[in-house]
C-alpha positions as CSV (number, residue, x, y, z in Angstrom):
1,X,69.8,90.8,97.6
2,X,71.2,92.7,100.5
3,X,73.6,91.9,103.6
4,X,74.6,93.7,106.3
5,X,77.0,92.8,109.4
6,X,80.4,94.2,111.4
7,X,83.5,91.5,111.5
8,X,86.7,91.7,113.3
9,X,88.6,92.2,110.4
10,X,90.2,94.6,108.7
11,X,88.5,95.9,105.1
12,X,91.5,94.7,103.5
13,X,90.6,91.4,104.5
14,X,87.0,91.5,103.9
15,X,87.1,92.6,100.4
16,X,90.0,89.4,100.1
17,X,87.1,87.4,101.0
18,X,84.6,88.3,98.8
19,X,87.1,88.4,96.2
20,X,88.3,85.4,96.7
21,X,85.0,83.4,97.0
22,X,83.3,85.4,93.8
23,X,86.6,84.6,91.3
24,X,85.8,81.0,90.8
25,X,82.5,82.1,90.1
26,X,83.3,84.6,86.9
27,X,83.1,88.2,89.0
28,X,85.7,90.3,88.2
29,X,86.5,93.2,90.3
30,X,87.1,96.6,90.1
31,X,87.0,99.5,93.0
32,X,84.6,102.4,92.6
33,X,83.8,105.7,93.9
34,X,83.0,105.3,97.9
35,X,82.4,108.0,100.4
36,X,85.5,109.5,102.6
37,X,86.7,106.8,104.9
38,X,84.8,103.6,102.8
39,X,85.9,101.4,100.5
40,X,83.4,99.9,97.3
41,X,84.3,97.5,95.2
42,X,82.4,96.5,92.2
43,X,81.7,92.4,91.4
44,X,80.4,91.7,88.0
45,X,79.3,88.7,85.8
46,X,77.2,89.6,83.0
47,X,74.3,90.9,83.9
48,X,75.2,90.3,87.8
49,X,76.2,93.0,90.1
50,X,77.5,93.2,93.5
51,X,78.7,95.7,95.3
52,X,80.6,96.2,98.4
53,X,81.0,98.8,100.7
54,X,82.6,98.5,103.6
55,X,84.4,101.1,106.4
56,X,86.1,100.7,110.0
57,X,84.0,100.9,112.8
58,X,84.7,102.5,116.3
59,X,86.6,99.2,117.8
60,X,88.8,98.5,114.1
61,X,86.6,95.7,113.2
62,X,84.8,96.3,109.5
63,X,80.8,97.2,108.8
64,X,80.3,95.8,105.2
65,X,77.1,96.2,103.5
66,X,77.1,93.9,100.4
67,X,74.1,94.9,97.8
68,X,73.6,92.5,94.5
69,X,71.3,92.2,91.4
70,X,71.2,88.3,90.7
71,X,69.5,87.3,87.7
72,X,68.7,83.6,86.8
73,X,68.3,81.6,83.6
74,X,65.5,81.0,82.0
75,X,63.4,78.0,83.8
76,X,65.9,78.1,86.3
């Protein structure tokens, strides 16, 4: 799965988010490599992945691109 979108926050605060959202779900997070002037931040559950990358745009809000590999139980 894949989102896209630009908020009026900071990427302090939108990294807060997801992490606060995705704890009570069983990710854990952990910040990884990102290009010069982006932040990534790894979410993992077992075999589920997200990451999140996200940078300042032009008027201080935040551009955060959020890509994940899901996977469901069997019959689920």
């Amino acid at each position: 799965m894949t989102a896209d979108a630009v908020v009026g926050k900071s990427q302090d605060a939108v990294v807060g988010h997801f992490q606060q959202i995705l704890a009570p779900l069983k990710f854990w997070s952990e910040p990884v490599p990102a290009a010069q002037g982006q932040r990534a931040v790894r979410f993992s559950r077992g075999r589920d992945s997200m990451t999140l990358t996200t940078s300042t745009t032009g008027t201080g809000g935040t551009r955060f691109m959020l890509l994940g590999n899901l996977h469901v139980a069997a019959g689920g």
